[in-house]
Structure formats: C-alpha cells, structure tokens
PLY file of the C-alpha trace (Angstrom):
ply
format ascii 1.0
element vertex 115
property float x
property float y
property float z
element edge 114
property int vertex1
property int vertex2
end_header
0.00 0.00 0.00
0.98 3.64 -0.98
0.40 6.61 1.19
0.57 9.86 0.42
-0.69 13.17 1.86
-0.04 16.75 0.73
1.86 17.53 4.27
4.28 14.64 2.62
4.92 17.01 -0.05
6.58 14.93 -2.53
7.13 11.74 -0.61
4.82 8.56 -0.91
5.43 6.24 2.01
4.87 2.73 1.29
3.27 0.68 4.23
3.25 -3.41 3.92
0.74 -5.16 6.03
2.11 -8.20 6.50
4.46 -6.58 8.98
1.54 -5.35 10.87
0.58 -6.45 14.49
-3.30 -6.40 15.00
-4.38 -6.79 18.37
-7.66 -6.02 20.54
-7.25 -3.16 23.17
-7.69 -4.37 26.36
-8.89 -1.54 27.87
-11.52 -0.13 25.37
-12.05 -3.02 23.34
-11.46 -1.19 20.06
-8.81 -2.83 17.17
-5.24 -1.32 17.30
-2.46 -1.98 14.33
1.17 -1.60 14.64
4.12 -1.87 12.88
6.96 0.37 11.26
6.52 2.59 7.98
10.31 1.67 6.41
10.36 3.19 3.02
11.25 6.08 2.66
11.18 7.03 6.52
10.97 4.68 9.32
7.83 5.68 11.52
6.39 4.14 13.64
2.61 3.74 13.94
-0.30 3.15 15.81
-3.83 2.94 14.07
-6.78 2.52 16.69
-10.22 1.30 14.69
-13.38 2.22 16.64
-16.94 0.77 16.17
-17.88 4.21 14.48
-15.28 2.71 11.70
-16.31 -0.25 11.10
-18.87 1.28 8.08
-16.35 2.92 6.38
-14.44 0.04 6.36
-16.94 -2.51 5.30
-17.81 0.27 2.08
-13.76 0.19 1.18
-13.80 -3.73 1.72
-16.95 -4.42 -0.19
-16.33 -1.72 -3.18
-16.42 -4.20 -6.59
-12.72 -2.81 -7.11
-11.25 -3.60 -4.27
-13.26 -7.57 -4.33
-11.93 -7.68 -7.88
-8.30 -7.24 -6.65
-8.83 -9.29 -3.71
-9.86 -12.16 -5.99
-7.48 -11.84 -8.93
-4.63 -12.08 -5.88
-5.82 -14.43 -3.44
-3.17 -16.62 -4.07
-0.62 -14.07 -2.88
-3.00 -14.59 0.23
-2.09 -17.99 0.42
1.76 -17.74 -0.30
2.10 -15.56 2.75
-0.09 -17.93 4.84
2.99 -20.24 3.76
5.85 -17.28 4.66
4.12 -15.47 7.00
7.62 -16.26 9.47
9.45 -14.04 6.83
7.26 -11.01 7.36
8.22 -11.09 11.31
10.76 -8.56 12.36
10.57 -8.44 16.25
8.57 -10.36 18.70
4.04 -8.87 18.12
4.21 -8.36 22.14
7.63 -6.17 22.17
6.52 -3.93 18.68
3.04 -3.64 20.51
4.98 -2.58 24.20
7.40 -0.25 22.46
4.78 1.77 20.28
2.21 1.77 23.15
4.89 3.20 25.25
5.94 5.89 22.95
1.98 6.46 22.10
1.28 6.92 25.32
4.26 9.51 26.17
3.81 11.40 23.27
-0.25 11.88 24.05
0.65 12.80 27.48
3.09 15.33 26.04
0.50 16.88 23.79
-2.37 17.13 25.68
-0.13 18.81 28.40
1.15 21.26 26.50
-2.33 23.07 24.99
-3.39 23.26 28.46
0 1
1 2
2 3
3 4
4 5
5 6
6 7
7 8
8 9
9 10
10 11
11 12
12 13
13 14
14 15
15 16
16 17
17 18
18 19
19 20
20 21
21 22
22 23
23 24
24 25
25 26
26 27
27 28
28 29
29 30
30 31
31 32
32 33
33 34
34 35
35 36
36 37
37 38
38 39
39 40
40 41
41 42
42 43
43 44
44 45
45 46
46 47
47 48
48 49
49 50
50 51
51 52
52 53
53 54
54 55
55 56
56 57
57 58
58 59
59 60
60 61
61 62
62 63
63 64
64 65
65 66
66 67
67 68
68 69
69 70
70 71
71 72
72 73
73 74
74 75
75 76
76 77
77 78
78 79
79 80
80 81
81 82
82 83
83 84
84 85
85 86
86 87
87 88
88 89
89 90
90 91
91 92
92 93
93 94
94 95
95 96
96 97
97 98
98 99
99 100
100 101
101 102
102 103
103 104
104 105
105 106
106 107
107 108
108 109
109 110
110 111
111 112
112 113
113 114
C-alpha cells in the first residue's frame, strides 16, 4: 500500500501489512495496528479502529474494485499464509509494548502542552 498526503509534499510512504501487528485493546475493546513505515522514513505507527469505523471500512472492503483485486490475488494470500515467518521482524508483544509506550508519552506530552 501507498500513502501519500499533501503535508508529505513529494514523498509517498509505502506501508506493507504483512508486517503489521493487529491486536484487541484491552482496555476499550477497540482494534489497534502496529508496525513500522520503512520506506522512505521509518515511523512508527499506531492505528486505533473504533466501532464508528467499522462502516467505512466494510464500504472500502466491499467496493467491486477492491473484491476484484482481492480475488485476482488471493493466491498471494495464500503464499504468505505459507511465509508469514518471513514477514516477522521483532517479537508482536515487544513492537506492541514499544509503540504503546511511545503512544502513550507522546499523548501525554500533547495534551499537556495546549493546556
């Protein structure tokens, strides 16, 4: 996946998925993904989905484009089922630890400061 936004001026990051950890929250029960942007910065992310997005995402997920591509590629699906060890750069439970950590301190840092 490419991202781009006009803040990034010129630069599209590209994001890869299977990296990705997605885990449950255990405090609120919403979806959080993390992992490391890589290309051409190395950011790290946190991406919290909420109940309020779960109809956005079903209209991206069930657009006839995006089924199309799904089907024409489901074997790539099932090749990283197969390789999925490949995609794993550090432990799920230390990426999820370290990005929570630097979530958290950041957020605390923010919120403090427009006070």
């Amino acid at each position: 996946m490419k991202l781009w936004s006009r803040g990034l001026g010129s630069t599209e990051i590209t994001m890869d998925f299977r990296h990705y950890t997605v885990t449950k929250d255990p405090e609120t029960g919403n979806i959080l993904i993390v992992g490391n942007m890589q290309d051409p910065v190395n950011w790290e992310f946190r991406v919290t989905m909420e109940p309020d997005d779960i109809p956005g995402f079903m209209k991206i997920l069930f657009n006839i484009s995006v089924l199309v591509l799904g089907i024409k590629n489901a074997h790539r699906y099932l090749s990283y089922l197969l390789h999925r060890k490949e995609f794993a750069t550090e432990s799920d439970k230390e990426r999820l630890e370290k990005v929570n950590k630097a979530y958290d301190a950041m957020m605390r840092r923010s919120r403090t400061g427009k006070r």
